[in-house]
DSSP file (Angstrom, degrees, kcal/mol; ACC not computed):
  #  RESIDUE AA STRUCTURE BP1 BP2  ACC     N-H-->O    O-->H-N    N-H-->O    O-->H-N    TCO  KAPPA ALPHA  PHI   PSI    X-CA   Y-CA   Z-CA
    1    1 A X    >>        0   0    0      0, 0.0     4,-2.0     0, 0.0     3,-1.7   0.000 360.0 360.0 360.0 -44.3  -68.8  179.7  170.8
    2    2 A X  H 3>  +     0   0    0      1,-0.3     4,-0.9     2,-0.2     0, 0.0   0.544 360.0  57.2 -94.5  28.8  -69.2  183.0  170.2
    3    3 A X  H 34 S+     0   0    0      2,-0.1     4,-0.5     3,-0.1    -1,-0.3   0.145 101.0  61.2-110.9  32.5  -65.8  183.9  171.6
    4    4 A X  H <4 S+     0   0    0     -3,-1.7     4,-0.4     2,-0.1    -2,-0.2   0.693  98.3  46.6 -95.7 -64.7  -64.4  181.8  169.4
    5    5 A X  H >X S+     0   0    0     -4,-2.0     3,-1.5     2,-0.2     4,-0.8   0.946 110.6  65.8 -79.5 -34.9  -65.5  183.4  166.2
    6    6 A X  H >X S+     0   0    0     -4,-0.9     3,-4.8     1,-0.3     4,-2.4   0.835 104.2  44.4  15.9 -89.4  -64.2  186.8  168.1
    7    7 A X  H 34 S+     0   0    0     -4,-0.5     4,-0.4     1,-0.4    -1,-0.3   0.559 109.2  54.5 -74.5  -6.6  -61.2  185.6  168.1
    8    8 A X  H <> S+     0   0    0     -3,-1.5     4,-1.3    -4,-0.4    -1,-0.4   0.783 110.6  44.5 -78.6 -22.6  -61.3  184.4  164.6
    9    9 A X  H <X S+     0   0    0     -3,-4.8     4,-3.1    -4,-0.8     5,-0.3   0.858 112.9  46.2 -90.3 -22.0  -62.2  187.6  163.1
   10   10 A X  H  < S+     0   0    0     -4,-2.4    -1,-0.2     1,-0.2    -3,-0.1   0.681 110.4  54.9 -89.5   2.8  -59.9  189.9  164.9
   11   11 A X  H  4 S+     0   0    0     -4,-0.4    -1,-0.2    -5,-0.3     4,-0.2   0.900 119.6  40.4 -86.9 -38.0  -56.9  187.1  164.1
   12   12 A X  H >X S+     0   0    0     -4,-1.3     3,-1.1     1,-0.2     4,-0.6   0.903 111.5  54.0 -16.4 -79.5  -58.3  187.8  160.2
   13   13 A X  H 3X S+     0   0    0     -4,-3.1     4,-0.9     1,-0.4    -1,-0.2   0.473 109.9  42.6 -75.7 -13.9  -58.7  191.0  160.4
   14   14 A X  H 3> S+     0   0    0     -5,-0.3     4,-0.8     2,-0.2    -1,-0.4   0.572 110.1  61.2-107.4  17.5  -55.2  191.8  161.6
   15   15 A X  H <> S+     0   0    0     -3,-1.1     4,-0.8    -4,-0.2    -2,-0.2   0.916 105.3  44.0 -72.9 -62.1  -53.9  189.4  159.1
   16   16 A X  H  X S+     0   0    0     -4,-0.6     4,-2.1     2,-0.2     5,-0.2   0.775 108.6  61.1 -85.0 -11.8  -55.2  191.3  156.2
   17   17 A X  H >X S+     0   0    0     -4,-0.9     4,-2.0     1,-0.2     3,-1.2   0.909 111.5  43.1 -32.0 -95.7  -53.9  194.7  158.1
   18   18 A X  H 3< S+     0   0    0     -4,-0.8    -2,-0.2     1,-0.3    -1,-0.2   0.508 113.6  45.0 -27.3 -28.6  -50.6  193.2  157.8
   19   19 A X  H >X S+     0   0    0     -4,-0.8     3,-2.4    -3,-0.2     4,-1.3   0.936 114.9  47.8 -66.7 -63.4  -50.6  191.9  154.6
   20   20 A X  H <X S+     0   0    0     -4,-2.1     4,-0.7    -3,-1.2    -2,-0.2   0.829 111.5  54.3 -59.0 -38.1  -52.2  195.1  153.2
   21   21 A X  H 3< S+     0   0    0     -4,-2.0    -1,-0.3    -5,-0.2    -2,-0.2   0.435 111.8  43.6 -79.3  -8.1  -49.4  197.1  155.2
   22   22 A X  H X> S+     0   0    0     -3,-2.4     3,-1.3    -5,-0.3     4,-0.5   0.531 106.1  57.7-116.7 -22.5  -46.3  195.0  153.6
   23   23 A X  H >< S+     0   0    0     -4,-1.3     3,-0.6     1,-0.2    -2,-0.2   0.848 101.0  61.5 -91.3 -20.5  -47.7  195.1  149.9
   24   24 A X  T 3< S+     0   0    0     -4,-0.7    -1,-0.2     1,-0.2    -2,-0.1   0.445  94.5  64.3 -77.2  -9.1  -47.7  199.5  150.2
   25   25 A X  T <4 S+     0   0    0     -3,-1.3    -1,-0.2     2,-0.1    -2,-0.2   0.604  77.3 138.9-106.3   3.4  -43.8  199.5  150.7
   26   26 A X    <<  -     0   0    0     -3,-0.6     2,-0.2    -4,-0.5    -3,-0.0  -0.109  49.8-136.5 -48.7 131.6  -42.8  198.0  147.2
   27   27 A X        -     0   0    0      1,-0.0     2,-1.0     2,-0.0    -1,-0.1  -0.445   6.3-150.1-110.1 138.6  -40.2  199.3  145.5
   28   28 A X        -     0   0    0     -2,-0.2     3,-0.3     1,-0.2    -1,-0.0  -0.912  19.0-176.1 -96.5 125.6  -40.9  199.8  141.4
   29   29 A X  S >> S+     0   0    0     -2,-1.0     4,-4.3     1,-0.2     3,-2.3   0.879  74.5  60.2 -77.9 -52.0  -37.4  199.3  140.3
   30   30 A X  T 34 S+     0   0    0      1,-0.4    -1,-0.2     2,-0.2    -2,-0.1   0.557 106.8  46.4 -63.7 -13.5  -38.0  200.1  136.7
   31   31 A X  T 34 S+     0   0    0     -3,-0.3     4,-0.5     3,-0.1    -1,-0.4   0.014 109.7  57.9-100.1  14.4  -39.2  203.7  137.6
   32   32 A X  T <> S+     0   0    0     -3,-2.3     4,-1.2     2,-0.1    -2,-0.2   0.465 112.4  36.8-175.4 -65.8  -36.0  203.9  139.9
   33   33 A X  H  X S+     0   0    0     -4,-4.3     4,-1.0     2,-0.2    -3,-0.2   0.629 114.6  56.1 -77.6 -15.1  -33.5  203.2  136.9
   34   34 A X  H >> S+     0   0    0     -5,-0.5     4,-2.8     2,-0.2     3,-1.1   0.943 110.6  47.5 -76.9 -78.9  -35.8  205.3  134.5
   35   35 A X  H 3> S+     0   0    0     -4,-0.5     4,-1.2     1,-0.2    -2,-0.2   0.712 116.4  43.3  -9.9 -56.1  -35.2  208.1  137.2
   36   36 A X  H 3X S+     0   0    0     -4,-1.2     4,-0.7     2,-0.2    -1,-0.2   0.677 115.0  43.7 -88.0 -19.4  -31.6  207.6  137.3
   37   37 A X  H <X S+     0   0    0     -3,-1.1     4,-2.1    -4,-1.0    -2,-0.2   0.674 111.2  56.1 -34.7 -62.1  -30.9  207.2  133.6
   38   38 A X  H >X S+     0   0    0     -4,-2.8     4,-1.7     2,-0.2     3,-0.8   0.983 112.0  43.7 -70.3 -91.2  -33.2  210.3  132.9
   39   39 A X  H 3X S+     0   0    0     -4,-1.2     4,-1.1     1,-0.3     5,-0.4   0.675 111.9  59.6 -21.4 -54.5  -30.7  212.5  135.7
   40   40 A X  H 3X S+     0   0    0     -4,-0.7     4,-2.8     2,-0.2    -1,-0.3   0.881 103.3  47.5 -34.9 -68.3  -27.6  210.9  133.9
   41   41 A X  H << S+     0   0    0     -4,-2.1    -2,-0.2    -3,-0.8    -1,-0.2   0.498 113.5  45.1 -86.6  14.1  -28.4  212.2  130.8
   42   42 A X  H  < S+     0   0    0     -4,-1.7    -2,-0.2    -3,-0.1    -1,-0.2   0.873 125.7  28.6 -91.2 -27.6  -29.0  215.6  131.8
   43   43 A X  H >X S+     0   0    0     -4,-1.1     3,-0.9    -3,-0.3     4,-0.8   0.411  98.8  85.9-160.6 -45.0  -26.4  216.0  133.8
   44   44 A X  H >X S+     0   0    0     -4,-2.8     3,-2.6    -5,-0.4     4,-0.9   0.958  79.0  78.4 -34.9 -53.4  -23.8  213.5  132.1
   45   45 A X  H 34 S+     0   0    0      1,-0.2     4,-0.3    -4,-0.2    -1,-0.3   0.652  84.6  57.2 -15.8 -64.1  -22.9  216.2  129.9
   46   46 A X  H <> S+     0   0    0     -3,-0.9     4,-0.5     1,-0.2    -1,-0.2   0.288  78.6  75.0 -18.9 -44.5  -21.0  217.8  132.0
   47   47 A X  H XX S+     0   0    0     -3,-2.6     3,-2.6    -4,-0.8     4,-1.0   0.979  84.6  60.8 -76.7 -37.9  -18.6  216.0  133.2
   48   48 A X  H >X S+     0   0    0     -4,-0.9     3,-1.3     1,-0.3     4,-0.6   0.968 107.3  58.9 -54.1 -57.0  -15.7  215.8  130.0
   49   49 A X  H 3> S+     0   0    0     -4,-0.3     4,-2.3     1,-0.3     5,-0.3   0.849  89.2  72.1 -57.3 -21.0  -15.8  219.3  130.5
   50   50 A X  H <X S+     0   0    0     -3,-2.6     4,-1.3    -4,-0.5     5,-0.4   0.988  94.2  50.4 -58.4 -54.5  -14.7  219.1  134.1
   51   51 A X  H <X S+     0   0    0     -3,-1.3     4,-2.7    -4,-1.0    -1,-0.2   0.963 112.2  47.2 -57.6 -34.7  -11.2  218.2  133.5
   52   52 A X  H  X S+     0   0    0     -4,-0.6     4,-2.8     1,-0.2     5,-0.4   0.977 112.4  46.5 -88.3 -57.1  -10.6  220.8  131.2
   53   53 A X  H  X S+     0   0    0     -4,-2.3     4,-0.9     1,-0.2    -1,-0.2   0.686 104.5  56.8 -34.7 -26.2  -12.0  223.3  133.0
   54   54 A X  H  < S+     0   0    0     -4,-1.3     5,-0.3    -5,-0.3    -1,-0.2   0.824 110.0  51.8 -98.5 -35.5  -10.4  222.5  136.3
   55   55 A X  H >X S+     0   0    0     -4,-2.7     4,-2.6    -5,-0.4     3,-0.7   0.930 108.1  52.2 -59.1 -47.0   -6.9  222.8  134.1
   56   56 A X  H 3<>S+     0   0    0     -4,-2.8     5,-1.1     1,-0.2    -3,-0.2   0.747 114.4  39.2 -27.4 -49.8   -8.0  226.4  132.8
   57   57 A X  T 3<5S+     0   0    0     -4,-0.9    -1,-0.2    -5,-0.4    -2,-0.2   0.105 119.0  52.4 -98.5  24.8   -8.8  227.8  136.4
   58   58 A X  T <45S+     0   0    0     -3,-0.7    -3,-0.2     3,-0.1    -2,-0.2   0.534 118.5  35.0-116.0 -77.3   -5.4  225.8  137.7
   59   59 A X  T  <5S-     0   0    0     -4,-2.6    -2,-0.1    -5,-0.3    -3,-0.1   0.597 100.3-135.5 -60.7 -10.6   -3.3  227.3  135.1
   60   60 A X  T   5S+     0   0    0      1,-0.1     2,-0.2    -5,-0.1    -3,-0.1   0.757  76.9  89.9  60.2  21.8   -5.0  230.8  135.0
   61   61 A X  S > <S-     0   0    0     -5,-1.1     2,-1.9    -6,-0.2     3,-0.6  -0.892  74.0-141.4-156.8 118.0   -4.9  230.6  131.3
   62   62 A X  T 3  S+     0   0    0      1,-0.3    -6,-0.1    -2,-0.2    -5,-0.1  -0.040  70.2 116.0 -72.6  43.3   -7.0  229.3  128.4
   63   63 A X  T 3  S+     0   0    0     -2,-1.9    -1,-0.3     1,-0.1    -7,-0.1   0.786  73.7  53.1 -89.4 -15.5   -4.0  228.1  126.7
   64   64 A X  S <  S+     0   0    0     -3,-0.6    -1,-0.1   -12,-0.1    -2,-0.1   0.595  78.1 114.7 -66.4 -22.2   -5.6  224.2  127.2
   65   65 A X        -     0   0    0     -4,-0.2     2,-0.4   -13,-0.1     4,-0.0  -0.419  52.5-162.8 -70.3 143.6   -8.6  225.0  125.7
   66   66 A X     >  -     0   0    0     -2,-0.1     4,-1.7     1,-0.1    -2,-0.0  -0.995  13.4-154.8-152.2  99.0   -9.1  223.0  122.4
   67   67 A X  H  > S+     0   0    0     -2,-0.4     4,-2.0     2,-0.2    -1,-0.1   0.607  97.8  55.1   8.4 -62.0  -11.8  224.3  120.1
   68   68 A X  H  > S+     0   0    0      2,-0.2     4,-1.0     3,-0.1     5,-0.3   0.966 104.9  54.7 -91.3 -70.9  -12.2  220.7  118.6
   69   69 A X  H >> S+     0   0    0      2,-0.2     4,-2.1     1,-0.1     3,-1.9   0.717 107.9  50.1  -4.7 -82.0  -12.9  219.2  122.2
   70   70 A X  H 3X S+     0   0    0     -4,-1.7     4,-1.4     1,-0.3    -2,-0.2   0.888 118.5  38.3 -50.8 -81.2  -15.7  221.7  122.7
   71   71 A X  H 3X S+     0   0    0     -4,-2.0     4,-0.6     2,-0.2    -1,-0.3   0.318 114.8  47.7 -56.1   5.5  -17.2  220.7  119.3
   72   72 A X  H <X S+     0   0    0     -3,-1.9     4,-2.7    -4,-1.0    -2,-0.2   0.750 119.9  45.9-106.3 -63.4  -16.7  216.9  119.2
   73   73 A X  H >X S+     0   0    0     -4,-2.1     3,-1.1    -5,-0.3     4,-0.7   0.837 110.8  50.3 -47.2 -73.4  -18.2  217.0  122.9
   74   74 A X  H >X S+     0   0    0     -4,-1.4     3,-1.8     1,-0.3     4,-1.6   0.883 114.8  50.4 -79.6 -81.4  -21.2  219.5  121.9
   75   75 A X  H 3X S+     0   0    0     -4,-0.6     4,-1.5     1,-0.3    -1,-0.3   0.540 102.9  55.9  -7.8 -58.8  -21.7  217.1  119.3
   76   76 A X  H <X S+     0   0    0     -4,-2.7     4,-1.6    -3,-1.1    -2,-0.3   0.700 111.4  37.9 -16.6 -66.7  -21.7  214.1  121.2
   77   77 A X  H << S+     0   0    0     -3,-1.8     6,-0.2    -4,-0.7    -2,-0.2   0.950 109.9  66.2-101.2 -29.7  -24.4  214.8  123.7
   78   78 A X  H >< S+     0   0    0     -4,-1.6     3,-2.2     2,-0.3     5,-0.3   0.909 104.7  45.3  41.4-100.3  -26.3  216.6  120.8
   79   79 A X  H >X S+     0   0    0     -4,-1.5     3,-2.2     1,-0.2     4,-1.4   0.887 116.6  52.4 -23.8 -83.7  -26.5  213.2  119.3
   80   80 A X  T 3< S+     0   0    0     -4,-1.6    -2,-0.3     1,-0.3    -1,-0.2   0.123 105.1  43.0 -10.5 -32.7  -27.4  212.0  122.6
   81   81 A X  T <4 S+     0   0    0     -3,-2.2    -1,-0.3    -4,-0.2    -2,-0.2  -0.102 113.3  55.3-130.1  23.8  -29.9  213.7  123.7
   82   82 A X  T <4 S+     0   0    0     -3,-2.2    -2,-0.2    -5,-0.1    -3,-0.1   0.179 109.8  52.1-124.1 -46.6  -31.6  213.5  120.1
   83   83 A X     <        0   0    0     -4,-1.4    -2,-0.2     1,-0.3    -3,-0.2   0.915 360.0 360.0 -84.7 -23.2  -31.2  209.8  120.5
   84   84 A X              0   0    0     -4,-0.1    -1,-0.3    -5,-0.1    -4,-0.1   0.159 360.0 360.0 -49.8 360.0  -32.9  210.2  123.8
């Protein structure tokens, strides 16, 4: 009999191992998209300016470069990162 309850406690005891061992790998989603959102708008910025830029150093000449771009854009994530 008392290899009985033995084998009941160590079938338990590795039960709540397992259990306990599955519930540590959960993924918080909502911290995840927060993360990625947060990275976005830092870093979002950036990019309209990419095109224009990549035409500048193509052409070897700031004759693309637009004034009102640069302030509409500046503006823009301004806002943005205000609304933020």
């Amino acid at each position: 009999m008392a290899a009985e309850w033995g084998a009941v406690e160590e079938d338990s005891a590795a039960t709540f191992l397992f259990k306990s061992a599955n519930t540590d790998f959960s993924i918080d989603w909502n911290w995840i998209l927060s993360c990625l959102a947060s990275v976005f708008m830092i870093f979002g910025g950036v990019i309209p300016y990419l095109p224009q830029y990549r035409e500048i150093k193509k052409k070897e000449s700031a004759d693309g470069f637009s004034t009102y771009v640069c302030l509409s854009l500046l503006t823009a994530n301004t806002l943005r990162i205000l609304f933020w």
